[in-house]
N, CA, C and O atoms as a Tinker XYZ file with bonds, in Angstrom:
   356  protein
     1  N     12.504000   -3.557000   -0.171000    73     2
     2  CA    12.070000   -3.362000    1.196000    64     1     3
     3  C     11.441000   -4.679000    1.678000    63     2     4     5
     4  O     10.677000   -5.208000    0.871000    81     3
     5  N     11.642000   -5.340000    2.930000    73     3     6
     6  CA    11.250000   -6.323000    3.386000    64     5     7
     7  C      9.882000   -6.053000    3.714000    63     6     8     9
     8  O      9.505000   -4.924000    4.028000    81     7
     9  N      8.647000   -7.680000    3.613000    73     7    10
    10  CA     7.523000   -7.211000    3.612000    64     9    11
    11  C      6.733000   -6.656000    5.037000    63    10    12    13
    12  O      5.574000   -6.352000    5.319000    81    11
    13  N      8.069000   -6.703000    5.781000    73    11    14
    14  CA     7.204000   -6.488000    7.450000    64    13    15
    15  C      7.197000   -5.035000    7.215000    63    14    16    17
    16  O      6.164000   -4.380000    7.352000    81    15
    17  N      8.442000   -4.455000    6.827000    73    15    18
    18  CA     8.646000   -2.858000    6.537000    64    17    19
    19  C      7.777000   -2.202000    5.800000    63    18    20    21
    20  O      7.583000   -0.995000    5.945000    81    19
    21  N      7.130000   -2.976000    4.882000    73    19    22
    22  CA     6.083000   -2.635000    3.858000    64    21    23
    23  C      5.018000   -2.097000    4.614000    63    22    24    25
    24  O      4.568000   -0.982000    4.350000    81    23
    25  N      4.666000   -2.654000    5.346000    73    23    26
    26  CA     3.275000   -3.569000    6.217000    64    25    27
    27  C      3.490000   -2.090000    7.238000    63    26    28    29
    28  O      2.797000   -1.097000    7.017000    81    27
    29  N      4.468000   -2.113000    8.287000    73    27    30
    30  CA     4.767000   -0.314000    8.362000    64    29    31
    31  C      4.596000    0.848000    7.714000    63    30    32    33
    32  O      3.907000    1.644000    8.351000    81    31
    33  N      4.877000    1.124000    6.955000    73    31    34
    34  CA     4.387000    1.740000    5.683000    64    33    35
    35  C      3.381000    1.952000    5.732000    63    34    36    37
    36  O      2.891000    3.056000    5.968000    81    35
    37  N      2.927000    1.147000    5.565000    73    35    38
    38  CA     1.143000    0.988000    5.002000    64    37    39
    39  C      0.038000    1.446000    6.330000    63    38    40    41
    40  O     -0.980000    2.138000    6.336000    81    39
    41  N      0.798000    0.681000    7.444000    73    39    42
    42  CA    -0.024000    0.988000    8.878000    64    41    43
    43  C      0.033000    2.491000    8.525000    63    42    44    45
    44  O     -0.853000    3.055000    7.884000    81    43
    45  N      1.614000    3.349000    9.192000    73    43    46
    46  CA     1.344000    4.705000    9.059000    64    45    47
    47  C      0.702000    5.623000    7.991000    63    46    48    49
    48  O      0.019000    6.605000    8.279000    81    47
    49  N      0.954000    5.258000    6.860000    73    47    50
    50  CA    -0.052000    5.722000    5.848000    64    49    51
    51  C     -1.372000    6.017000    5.762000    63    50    52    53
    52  O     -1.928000    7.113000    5.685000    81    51
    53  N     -1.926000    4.631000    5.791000    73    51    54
    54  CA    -3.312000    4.568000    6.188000    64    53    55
    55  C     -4.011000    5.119000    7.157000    63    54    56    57
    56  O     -5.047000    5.763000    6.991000    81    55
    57  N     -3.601000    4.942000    7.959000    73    55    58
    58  CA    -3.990000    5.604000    9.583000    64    57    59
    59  C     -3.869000    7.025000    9.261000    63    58    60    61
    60  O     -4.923000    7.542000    9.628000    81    59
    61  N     -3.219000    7.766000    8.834000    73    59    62
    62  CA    -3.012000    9.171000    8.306000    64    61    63
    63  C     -4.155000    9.576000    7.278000    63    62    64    65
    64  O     -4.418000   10.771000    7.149000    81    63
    65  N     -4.925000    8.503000    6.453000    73    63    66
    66  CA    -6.495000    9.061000    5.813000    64    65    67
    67  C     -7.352000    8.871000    6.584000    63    66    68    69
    68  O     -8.419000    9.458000    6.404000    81    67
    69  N     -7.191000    7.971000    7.735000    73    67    70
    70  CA    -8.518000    8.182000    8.899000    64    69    71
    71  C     -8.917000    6.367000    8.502000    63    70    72    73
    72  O    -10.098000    6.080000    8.703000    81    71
    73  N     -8.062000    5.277000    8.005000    73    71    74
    74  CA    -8.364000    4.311000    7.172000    64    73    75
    75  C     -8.078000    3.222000    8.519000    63    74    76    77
    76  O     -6.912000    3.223000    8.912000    81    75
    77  N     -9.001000    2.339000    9.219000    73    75    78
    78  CA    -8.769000    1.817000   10.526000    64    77    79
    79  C     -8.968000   -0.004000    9.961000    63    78    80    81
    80  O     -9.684000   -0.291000    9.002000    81    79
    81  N     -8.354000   -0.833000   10.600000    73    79    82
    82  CA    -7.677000   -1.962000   10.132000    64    81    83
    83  C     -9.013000   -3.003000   10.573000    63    82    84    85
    84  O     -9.460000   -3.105000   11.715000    81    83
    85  N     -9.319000   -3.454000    9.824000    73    83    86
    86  CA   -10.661000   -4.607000    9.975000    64    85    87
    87  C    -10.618000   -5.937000   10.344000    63    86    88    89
    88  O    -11.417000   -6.588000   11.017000    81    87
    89  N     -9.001000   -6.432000    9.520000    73    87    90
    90  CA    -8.769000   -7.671000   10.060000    64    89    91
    91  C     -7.078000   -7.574000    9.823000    63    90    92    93
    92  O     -6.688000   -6.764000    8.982000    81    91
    93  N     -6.141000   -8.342000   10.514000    73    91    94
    94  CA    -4.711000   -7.748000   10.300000    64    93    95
    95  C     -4.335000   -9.739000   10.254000    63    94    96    97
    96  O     -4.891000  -10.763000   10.649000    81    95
    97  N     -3.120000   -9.376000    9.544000    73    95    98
    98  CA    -2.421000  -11.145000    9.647000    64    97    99
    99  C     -0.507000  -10.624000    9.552000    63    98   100   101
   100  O     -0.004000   -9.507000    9.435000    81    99
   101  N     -0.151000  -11.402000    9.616000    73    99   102
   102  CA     1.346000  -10.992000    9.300000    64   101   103
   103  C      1.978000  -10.505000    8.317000    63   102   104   105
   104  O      3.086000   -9.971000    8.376000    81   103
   105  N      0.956000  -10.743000    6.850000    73   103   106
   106  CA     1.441000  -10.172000    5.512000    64   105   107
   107  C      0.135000   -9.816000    4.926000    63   106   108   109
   108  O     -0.067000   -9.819000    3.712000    81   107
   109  N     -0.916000   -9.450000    5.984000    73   107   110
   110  CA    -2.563000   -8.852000    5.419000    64   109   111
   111  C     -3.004000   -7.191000    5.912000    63   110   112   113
   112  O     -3.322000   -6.744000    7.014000    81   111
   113  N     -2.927000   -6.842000    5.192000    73   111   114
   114  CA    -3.837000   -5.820000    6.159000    64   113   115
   115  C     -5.172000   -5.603000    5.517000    63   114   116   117
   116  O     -4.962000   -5.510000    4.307000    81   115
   117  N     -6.488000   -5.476000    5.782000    73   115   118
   118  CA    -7.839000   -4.970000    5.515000    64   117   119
   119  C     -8.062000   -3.823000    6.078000    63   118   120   121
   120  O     -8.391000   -4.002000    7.250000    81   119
   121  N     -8.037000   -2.766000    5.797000    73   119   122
   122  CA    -8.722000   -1.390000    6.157000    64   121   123
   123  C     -9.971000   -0.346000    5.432000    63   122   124   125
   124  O    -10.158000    0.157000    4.324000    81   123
   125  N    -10.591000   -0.360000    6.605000    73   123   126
   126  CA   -11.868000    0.392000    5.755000    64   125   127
   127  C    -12.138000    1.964000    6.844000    63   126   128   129
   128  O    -12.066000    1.907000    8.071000    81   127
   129  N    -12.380000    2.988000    6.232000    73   127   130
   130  CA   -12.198000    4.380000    6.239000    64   129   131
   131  C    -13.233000    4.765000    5.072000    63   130   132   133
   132  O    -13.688000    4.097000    4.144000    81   131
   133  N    -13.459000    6.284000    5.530000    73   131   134
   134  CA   -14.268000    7.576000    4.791000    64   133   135
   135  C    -14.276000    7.138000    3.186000    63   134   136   137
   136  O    -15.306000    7.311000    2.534000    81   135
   137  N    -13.002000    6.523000    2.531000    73   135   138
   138  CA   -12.581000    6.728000    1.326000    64   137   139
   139  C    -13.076000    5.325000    0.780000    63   138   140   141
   140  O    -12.929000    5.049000   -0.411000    81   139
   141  N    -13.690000    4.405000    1.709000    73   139   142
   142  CA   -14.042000    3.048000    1.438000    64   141   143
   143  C    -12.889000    1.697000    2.069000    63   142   144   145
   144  O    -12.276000    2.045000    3.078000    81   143
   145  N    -12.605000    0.385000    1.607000    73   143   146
   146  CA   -12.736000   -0.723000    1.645000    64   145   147
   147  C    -11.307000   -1.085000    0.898000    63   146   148   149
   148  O    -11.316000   -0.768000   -0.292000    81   147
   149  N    -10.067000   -1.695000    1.372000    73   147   150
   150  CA    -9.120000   -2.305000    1.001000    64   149   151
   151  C     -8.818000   -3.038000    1.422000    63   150   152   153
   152  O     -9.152000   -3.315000    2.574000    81   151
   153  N     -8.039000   -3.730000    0.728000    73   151   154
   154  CA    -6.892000   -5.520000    1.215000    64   153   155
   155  C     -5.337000   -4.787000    0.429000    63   154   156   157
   156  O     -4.942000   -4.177000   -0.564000    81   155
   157  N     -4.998000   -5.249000    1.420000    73   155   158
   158  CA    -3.227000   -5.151000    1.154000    64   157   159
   159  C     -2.699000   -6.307000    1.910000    63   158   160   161
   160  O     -3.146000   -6.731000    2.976000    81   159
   161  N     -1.347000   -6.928000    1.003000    73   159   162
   162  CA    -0.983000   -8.135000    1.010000    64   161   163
   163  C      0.573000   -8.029000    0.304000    63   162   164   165
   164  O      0.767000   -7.542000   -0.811000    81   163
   165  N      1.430000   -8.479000    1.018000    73   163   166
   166  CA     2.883000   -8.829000    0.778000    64   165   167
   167  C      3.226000   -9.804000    0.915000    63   166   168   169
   168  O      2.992000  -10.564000    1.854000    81   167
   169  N      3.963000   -9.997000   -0.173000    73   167   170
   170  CA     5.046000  -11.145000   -0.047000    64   169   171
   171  C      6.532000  -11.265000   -0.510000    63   170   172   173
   172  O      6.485000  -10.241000   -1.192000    81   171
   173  N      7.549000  -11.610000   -0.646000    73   171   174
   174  CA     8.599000  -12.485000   -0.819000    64   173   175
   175  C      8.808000  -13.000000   -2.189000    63   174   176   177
   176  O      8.516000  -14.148000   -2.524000    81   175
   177  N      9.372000  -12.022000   -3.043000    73   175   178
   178  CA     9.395000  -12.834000   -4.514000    64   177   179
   179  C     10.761000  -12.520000   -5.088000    63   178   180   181
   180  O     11.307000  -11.421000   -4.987000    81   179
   181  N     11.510000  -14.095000   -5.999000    73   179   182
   182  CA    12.505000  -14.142000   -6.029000    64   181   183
   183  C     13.541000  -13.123000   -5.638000    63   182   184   185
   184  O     14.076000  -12.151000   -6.172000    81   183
   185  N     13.597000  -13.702000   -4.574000    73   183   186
   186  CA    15.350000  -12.975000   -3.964000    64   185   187
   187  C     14.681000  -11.831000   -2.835000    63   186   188   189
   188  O     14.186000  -11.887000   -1.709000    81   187
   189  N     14.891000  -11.097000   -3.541000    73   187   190
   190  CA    14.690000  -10.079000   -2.423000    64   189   191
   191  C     14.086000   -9.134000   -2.761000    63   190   192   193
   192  O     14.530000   -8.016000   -2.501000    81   191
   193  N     12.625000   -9.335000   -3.592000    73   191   194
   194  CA    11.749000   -8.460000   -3.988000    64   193   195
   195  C     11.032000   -8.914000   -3.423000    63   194   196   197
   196  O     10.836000  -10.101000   -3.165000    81   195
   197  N     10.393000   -7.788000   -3.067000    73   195   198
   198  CA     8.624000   -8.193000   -2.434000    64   197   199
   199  C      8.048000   -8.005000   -3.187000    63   198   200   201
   200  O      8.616000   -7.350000   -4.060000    81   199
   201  N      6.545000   -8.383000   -3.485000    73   199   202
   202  CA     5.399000   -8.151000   -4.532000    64   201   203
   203  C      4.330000   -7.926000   -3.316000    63   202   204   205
   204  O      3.893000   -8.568000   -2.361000    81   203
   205  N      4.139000   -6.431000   -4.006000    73   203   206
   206  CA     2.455000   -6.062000   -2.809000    64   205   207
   207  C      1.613000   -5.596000   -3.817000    63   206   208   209
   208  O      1.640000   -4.813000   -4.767000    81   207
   209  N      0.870000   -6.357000   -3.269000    73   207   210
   210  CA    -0.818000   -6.089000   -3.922000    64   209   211
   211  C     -1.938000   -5.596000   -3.126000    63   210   212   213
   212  O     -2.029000   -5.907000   -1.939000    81   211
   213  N     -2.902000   -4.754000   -3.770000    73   211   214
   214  CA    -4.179000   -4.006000   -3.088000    64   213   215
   215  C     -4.668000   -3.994000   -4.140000    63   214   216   217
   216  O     -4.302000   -3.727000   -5.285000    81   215
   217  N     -5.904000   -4.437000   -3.471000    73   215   218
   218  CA    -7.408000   -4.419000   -3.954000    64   217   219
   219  C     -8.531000   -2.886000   -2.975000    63   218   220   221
   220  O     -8.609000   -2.660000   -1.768000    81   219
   221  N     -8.999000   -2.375000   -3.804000    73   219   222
   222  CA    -9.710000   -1.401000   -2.680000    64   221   223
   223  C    -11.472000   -1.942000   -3.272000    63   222   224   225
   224  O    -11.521000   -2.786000   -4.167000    81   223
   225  N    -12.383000   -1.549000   -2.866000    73   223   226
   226  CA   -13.578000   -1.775000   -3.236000    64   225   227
   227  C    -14.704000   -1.141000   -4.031000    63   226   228   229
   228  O    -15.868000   -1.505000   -4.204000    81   227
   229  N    -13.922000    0.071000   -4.531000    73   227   230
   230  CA   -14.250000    1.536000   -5.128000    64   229   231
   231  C    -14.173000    1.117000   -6.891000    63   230   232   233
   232  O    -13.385000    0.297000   -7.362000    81   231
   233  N    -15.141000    1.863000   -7.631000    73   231   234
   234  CA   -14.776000    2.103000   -8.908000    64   233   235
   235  C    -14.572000    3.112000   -9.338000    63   234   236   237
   236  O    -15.010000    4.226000   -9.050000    81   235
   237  N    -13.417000    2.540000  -10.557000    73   235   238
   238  CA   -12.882000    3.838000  -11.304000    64   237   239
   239  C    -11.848000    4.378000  -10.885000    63   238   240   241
   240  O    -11.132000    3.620000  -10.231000    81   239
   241  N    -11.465000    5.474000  -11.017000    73   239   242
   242  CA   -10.450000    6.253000   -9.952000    64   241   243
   243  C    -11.142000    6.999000   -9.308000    63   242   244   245
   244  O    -11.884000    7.932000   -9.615000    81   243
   245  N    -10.708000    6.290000   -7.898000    73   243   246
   246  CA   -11.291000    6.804000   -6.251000    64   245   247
   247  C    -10.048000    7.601000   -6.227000    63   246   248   249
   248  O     -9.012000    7.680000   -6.887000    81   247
   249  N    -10.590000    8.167000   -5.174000    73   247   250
   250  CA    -9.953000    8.912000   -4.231000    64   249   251
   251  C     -8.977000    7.766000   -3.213000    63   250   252   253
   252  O     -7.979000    8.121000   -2.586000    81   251
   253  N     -9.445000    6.571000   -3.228000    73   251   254
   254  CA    -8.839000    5.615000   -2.474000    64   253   255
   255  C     -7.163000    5.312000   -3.230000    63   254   256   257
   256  O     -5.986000    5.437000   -2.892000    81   255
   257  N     -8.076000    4.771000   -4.631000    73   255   258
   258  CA    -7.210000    4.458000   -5.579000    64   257   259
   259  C     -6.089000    5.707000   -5.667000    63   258   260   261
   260  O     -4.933000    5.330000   -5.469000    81   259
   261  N     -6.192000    6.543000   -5.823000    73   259   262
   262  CA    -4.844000    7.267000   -5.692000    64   261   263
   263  C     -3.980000    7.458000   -4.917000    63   262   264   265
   264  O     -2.793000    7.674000   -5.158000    81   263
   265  N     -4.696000    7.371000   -3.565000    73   263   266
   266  CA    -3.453000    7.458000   -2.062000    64   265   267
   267  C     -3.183000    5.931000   -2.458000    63   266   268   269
   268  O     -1.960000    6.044000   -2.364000    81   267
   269  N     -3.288000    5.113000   -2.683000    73   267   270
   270  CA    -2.999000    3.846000   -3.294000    64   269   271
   271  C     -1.424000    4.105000   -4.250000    63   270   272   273
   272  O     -0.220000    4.009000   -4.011000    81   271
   273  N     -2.230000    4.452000   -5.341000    73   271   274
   274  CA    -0.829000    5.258000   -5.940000    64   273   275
   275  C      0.357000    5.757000   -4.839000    63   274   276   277
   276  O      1.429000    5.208000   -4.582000    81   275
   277  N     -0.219000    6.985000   -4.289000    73   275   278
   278  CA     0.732000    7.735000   -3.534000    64   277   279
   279  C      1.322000    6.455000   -2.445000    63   278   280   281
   280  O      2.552000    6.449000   -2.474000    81   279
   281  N      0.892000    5.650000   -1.738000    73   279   282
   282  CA     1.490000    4.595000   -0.608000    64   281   283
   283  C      2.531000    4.350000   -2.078000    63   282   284   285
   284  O      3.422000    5.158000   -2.340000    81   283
   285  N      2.319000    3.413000   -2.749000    73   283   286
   286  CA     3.254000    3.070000   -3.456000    64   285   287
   287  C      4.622000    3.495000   -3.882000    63   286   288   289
   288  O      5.715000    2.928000   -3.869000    81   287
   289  N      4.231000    4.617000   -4.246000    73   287   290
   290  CA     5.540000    5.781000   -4.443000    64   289   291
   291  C      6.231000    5.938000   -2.839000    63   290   292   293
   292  O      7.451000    5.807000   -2.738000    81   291
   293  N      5.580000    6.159000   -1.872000    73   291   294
   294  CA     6.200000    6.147000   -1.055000    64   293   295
   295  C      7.312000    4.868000   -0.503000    63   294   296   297
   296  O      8.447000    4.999000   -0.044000    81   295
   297  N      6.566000    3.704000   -0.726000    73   295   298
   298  CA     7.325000    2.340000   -0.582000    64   297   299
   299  C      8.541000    2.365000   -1.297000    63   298   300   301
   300  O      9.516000    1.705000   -0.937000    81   299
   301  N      8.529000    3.256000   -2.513000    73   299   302
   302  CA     9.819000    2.922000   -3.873000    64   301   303
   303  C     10.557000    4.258000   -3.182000    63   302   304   305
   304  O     11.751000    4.421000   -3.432000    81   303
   305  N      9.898000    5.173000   -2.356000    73   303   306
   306  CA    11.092000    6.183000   -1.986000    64   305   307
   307  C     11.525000    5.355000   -0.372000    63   306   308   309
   308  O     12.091000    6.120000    0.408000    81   307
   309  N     11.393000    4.493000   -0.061000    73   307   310
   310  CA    11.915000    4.229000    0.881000    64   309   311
   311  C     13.121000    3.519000    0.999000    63   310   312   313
   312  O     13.905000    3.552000    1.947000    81   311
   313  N     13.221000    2.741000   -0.255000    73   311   314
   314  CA    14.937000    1.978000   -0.347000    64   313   315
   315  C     15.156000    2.909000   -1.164000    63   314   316   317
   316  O     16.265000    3.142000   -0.684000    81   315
   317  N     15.048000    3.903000   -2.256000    73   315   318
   318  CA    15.238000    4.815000   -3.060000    64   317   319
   319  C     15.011000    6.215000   -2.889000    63   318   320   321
   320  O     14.338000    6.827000   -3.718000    81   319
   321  N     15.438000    6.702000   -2.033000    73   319   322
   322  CA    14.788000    8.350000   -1.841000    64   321   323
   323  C     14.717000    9.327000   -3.191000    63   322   324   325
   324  O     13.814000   10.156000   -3.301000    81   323
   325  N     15.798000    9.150000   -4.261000    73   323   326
   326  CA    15.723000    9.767000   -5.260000    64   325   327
   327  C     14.478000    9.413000   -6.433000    63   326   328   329
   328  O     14.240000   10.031000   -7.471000    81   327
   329  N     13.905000    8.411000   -5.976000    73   327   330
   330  CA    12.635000    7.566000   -6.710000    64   329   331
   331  C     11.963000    8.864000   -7.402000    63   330   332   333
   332  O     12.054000    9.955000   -6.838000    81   331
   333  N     11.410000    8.751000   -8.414000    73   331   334
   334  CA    10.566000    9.468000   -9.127000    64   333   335
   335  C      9.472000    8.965000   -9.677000    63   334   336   337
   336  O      9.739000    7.889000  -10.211000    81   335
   337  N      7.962000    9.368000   -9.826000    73   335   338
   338  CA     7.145000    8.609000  -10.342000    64   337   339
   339  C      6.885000    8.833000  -12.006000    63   338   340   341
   340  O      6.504000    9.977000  -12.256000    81   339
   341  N      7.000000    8.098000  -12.986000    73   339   342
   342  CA     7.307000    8.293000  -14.475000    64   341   343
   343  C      6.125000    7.533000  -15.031000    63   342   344   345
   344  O      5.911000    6.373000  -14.681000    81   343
   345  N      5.332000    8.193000  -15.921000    73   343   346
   346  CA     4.565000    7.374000  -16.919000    64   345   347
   347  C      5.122000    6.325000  -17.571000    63   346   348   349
   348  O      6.287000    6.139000  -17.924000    81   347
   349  N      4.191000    5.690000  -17.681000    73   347   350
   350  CA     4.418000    4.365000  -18.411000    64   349   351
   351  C      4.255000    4.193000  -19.588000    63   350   352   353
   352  O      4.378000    3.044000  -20.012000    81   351
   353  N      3.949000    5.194000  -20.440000    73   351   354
   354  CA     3.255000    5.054000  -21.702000    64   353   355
   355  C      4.129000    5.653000  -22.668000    63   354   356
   356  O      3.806000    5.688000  -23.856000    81   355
């Protein structure tokens, strides 16, 4: 998924926990909401992968940290609708 599409994603997502945008750039978003304090950030990595990263400001497993999770899964069902989320271990 291209990183502007990502960045979509993420707007509607977020905005859907009540999570409102603090500072925005073309491949940044900062949003802070009820659940606390994040940075999300895309980019462009070999070929035609993007690499997105988030930081939230919470310890442990938040409540943040998991719709975190869940955005993610959603991003991998978006070029993949059949996507499934599988342990790693």
């Amino acid at each position: 998924m291209p990183p502007a599409d990502v960045l979509v994603v993420a707007d509607r997502f977020f905005a859907a926990l009540g999570m409102s945008p603090a500072a925005t750039t073309s491949r940044t978003r900062q949003l802070a909401g009820p659940l606390g304090a994040m940075k999300l950030s895309v980019r462009a990595e070999g070929g035609h992968y993007t690499f997105v990263e988030v930081a939230t400001d919470q310890m442990g497993e938040s409540r943040l940290d998991r719709n975190v999770k869940k955005f993610f899964l959603q991003v991998h069902r978006g070029e993949d609708p059949s996507h499934t989320l599988q342990a790693a271990y």
